[in-house]
PyMOL CGO cylinders between C-alpha atoms (Angstrom):
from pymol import cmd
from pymol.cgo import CYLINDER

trace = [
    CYLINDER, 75.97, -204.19, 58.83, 76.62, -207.84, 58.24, 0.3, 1, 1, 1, 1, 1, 1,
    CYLINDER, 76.62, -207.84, 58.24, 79.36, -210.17, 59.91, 0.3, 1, 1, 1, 1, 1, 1,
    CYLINDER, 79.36, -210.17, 59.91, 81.71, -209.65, 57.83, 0.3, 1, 1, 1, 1, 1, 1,
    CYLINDER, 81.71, -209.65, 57.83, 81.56, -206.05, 58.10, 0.3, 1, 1, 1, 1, 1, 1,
    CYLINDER, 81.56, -206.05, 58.10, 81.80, -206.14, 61.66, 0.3, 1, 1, 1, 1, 1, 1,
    CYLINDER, 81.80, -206.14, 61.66, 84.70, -204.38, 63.58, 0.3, 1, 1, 1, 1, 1, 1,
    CYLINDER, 84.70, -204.38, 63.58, 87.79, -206.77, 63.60, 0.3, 1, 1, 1, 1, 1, 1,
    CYLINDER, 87.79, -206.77, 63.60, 89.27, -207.36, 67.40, 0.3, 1, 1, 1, 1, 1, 1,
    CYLINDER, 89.27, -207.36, 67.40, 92.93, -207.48, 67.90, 0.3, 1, 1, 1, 1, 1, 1,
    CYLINDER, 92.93, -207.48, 67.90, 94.48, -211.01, 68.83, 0.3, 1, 1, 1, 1, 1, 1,
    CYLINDER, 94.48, -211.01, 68.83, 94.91, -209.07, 72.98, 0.3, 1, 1, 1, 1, 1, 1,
    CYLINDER, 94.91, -209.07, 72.98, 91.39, -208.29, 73.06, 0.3, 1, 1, 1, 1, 1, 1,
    CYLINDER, 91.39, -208.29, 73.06, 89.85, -211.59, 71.97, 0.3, 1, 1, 1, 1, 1, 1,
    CYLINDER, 89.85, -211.59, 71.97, 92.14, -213.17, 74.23, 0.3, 1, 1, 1, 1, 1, 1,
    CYLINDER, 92.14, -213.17, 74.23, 90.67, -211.35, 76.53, 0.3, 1, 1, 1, 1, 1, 1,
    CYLINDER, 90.67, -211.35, 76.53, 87.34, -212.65, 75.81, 0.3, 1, 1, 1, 1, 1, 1,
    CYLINDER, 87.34, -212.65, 75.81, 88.05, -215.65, 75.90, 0.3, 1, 1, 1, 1, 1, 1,
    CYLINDER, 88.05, -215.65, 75.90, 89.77, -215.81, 79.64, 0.3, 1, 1, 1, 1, 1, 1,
    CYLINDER, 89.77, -215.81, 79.64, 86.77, -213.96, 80.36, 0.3, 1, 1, 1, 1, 1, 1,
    CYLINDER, 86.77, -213.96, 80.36, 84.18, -216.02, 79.61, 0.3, 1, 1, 1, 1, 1, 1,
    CYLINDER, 84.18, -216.02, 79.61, 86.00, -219.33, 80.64, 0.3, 1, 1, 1, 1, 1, 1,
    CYLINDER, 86.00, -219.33, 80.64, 86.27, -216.89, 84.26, 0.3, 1, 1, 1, 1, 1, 1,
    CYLINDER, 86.27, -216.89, 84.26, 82.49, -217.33, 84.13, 0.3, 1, 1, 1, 1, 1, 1,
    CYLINDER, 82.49, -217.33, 84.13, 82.30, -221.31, 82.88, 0.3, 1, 1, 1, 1, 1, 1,
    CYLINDER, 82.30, -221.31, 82.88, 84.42, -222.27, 85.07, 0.3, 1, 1, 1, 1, 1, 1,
    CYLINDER, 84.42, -222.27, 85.07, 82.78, -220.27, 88.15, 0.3, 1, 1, 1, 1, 1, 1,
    CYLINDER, 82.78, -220.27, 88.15, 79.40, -221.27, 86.81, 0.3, 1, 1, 1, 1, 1, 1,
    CYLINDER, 79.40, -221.27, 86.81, 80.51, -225.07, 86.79, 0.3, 1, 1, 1, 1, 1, 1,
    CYLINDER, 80.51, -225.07, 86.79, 81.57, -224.48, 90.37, 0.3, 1, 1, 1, 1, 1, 1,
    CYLINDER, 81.57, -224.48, 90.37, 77.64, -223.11, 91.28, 0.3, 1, 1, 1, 1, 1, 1,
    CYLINDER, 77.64, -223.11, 91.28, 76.19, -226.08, 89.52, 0.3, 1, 1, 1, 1, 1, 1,
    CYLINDER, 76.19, -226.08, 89.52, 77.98, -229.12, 90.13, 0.3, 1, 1, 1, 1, 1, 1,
    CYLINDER, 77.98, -229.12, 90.13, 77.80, -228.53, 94.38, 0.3, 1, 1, 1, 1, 1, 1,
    CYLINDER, 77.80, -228.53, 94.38, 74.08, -228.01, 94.24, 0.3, 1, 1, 1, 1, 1, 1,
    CYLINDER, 74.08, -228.01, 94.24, 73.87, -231.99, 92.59, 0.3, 1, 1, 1, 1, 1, 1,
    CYLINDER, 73.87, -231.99, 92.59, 74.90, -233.83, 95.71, 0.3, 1, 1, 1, 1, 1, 1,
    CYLINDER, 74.90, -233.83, 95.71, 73.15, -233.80, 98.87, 0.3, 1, 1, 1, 1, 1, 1,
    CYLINDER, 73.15, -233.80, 98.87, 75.32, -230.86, 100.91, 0.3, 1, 1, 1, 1, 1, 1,
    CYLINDER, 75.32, -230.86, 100.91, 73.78, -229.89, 104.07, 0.3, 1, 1, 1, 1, 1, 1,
    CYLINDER, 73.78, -229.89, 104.07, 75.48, -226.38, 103.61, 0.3, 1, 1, 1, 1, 1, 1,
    CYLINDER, 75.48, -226.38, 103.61, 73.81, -225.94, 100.17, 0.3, 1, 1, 1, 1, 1, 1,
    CYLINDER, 73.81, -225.94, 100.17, 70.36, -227.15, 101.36, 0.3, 1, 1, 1, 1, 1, 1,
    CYLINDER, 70.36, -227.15, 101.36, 71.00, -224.46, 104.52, 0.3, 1, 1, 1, 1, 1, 1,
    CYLINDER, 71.00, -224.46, 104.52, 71.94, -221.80, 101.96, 0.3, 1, 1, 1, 1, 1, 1,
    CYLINDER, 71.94, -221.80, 101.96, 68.89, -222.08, 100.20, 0.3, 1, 1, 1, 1, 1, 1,
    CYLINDER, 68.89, -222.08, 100.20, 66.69, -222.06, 103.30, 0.3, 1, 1, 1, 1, 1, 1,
    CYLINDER, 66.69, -222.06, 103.30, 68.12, -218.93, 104.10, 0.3, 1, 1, 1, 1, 1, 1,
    CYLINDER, 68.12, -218.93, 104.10, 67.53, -217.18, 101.15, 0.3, 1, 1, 1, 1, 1, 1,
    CYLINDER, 67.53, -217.18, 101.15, 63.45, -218.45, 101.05, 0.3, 1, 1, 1, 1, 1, 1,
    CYLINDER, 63.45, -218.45, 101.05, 64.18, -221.52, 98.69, 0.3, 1, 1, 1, 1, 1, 1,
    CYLINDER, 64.18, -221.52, 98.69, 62.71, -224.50, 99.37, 0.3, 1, 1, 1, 1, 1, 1,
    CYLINDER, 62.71, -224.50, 99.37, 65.67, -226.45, 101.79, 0.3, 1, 1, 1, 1, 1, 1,
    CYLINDER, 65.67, -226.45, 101.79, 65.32, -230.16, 99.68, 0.3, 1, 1, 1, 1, 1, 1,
    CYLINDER, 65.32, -230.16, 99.68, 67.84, -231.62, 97.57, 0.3, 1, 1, 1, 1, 1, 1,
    CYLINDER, 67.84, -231.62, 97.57, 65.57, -231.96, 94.33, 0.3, 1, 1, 1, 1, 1, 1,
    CYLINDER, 65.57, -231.96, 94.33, 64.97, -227.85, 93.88, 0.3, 1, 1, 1, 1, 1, 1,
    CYLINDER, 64.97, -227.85, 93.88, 69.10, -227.51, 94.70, 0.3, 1, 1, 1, 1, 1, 1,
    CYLINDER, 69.10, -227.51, 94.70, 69.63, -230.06, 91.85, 0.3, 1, 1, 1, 1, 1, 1,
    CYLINDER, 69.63, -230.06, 91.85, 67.08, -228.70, 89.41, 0.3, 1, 1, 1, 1, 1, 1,
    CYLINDER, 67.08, -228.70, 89.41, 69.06, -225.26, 89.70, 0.3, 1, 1, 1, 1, 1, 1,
    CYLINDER, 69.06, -225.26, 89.70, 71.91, -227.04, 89.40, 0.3, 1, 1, 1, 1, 1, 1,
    CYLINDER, 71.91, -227.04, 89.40, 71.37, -228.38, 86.10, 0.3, 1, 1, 1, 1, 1, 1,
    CYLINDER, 71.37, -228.38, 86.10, 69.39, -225.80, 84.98, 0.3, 1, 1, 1, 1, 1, 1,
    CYLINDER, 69.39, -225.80, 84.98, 73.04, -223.59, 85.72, 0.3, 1, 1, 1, 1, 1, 1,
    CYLINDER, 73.04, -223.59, 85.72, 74.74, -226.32, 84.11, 0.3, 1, 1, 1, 1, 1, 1,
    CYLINDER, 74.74, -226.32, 84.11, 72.91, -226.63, 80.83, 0.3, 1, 1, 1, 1, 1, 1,
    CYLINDER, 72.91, -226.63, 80.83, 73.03, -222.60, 80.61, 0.3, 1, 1, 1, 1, 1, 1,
    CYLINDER, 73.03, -222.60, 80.61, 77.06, -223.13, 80.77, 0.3, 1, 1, 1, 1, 1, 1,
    CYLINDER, 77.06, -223.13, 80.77, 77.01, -225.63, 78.46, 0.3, 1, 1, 1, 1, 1, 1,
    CYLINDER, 77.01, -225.63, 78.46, 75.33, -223.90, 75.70, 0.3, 1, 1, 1, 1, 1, 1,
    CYLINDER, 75.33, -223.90, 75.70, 77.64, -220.70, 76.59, 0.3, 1, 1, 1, 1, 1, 1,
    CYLINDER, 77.64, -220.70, 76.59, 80.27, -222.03, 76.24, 0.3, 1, 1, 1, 1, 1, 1,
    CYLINDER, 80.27, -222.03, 76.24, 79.77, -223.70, 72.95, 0.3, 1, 1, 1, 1, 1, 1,
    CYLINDER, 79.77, -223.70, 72.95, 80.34, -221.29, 70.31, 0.3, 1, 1, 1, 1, 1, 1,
    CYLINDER, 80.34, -221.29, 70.31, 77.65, -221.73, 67.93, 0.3, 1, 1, 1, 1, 1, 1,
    CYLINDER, 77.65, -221.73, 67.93, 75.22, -221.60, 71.52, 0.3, 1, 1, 1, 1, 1, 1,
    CYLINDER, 75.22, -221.60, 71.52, 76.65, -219.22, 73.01, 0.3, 1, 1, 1, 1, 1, 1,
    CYLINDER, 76.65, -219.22, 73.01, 74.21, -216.37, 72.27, 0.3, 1, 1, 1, 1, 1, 1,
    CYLINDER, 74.21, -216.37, 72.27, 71.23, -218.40, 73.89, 0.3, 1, 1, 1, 1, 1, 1,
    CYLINDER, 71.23, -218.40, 73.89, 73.60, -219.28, 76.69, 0.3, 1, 1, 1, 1, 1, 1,
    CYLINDER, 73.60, -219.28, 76.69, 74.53, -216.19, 77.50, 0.3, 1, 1, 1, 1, 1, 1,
    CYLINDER, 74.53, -216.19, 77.50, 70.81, -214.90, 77.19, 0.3, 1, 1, 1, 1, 1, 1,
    CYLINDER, 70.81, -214.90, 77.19, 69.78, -218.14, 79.42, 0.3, 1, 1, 1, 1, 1, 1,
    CYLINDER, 69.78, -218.14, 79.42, 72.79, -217.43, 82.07, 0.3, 1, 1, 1, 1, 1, 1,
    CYLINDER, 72.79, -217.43, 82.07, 71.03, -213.63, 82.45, 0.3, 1, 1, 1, 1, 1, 1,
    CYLINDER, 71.03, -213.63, 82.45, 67.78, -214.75, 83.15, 0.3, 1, 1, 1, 1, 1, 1,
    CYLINDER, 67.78, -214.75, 83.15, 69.75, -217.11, 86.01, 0.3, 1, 1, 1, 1, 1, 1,
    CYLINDER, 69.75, -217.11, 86.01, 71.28, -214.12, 87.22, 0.3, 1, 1, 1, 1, 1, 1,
    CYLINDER, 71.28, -214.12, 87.22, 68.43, -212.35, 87.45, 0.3, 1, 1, 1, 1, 1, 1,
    CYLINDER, 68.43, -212.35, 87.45, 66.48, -214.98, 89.44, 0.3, 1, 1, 1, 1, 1, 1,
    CYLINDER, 66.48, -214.98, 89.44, 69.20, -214.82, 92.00, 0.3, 1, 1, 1, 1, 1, 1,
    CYLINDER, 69.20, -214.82, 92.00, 69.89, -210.95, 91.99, 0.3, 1, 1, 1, 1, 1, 1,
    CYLINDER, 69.89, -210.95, 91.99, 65.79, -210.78, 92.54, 0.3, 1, 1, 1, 1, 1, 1,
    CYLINDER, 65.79, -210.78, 92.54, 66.20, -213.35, 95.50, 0.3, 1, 1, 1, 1, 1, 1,
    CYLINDER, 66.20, -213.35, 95.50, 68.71, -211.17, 97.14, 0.3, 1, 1, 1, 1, 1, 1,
    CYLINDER, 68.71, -211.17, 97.14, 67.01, -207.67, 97.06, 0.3, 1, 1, 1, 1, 1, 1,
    CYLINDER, 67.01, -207.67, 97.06, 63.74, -209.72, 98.69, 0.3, 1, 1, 1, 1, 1, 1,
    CYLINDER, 63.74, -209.72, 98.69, 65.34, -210.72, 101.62, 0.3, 1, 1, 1, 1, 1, 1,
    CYLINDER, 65.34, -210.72, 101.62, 67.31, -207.41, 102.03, 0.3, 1, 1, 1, 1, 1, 1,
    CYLINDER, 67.31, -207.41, 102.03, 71.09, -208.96, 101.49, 0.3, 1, 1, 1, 1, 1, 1,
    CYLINDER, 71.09, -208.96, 101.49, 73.57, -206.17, 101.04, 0.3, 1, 1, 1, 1, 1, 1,
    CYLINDER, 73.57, -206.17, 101.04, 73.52, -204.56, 97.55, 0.3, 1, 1, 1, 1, 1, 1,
    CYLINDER, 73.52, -204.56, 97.55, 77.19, -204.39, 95.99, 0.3, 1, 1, 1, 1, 1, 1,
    CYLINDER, 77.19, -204.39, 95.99, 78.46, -207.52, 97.55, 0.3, 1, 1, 1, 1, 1, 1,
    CYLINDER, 78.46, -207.52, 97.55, 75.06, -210.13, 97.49, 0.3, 1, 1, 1, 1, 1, 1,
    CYLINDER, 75.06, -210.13, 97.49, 72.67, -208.43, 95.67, 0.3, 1, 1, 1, 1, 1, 1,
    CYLINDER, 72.67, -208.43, 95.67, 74.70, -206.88, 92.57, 0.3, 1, 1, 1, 1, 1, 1,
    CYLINDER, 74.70, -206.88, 92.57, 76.88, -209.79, 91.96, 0.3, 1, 1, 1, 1, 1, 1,
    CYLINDER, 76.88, -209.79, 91.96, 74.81, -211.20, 89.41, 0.3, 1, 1, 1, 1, 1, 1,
    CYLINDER, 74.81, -211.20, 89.41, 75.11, -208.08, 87.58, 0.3, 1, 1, 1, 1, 1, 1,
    CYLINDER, 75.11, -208.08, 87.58, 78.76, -208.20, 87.92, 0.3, 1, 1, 1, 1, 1, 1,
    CYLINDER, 78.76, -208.20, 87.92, 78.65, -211.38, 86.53, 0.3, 1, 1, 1, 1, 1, 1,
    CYLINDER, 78.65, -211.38, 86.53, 76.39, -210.53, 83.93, 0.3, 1, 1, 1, 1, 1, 1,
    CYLINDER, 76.39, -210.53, 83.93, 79.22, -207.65, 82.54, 0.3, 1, 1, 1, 1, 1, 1,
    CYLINDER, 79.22, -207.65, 82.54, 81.86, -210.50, 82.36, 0.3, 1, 1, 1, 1, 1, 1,
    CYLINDER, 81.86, -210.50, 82.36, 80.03, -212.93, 80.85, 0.3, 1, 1, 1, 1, 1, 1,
    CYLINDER, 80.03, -212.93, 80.85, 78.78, -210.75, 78.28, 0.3, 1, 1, 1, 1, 1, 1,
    CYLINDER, 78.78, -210.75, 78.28, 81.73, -208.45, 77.69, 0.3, 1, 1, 1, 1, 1, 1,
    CYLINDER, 81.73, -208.45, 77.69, 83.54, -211.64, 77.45, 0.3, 1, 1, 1, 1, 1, 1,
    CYLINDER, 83.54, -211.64, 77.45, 81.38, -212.83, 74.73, 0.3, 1, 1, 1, 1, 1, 1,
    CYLINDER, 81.38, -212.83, 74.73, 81.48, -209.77, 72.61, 0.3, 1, 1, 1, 1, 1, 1,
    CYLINDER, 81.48, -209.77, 72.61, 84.67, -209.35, 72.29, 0.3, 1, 1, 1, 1, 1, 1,
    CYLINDER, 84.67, -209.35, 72.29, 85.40, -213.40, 71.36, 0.3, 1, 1, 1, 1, 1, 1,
    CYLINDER, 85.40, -213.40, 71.36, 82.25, -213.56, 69.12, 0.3, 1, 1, 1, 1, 1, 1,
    CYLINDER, 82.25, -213.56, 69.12, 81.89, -211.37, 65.93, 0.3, 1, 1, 1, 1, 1, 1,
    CYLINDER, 81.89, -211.37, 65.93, 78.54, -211.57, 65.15, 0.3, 1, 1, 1, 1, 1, 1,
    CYLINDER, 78.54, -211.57, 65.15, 77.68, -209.84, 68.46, 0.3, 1, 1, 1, 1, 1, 1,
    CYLINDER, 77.68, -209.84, 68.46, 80.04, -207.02, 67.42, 0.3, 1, 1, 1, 1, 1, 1,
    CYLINDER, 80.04, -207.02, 67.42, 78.00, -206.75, 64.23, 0.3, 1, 1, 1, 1, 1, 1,
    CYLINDER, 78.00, -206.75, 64.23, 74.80, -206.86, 66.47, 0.3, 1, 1, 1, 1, 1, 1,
    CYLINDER, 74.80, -206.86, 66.47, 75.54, -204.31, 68.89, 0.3, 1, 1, 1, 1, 1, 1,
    CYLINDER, 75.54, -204.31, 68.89, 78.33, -202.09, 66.88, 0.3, 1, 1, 1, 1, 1, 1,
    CYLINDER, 78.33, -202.09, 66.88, 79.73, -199.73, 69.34, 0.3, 1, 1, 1, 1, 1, 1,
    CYLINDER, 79.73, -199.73, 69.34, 81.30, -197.10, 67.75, 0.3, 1, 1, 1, 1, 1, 1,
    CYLINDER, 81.30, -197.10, 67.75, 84.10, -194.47, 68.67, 0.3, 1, 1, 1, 1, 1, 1,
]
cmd.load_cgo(trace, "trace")
């Protein structure tokens, strides 16, 4: 199936996508931009959950997070950022099931987040539609 032949989204439903994935930009901006000053309450954070408690390893996830946005939510990057962003969420979901956090409000957020960001880019971006075709 090529793009073209893809499965056409109503006007609602891209809409959709689109407050979707800015839900997860803008939260994403959020996580990124207050690990790039020095916040004690970040650095605490971090010690808590078994990261190193400096400034430069908050900062390097910071950006890190921040470049991931970035190429999400640039349409013609958005594929690598949302692919990028998982991996991201993945490192953090991992960090919460080793230190025993509870599981549908620590541990499973990043998969939560993981369903927006993506359902928000396949219904806004129609050569994922042609990828992944679901059918009725």
């Amino acid at each position: 199936m090529s793009i073209s032949e893809a499965t056409p989204v109503s006007n609602g439903a891209l809409w959709t996508g689109r407050v979707l994935s800015a839900a997860v930009v803008l939260f994403m901006i959020f996580d990124g931009i207050i690990k790039l000053p020095p916040l004690d309450v970040v650095t605490q954070t971090m010690a808590q959950l078994g990261w190193p408690d400096d400034v430069g390893t908050a900062r390097l996830l910071g950006v890190v997070g921040l470049i991931s946005t970035a190429l999400y939510a640039i349409p013609r990057t958005s594929v690598l950022g949302a692919i990028l962003l998982t991996a991201y969420m993945g490192g953090a979901i991992s960090t919460h099931v080793r230190i025993g956090n509870p599981l549908f409000s620590h541990t499973l957020f990043g998969v939560y987040l993981g369903i927006v960001l993506w359902g928000g880019l396949y219904l806004r971006d129609q050569r994922l539609r042609a990828l992944i075709p679901f059918s009725r």
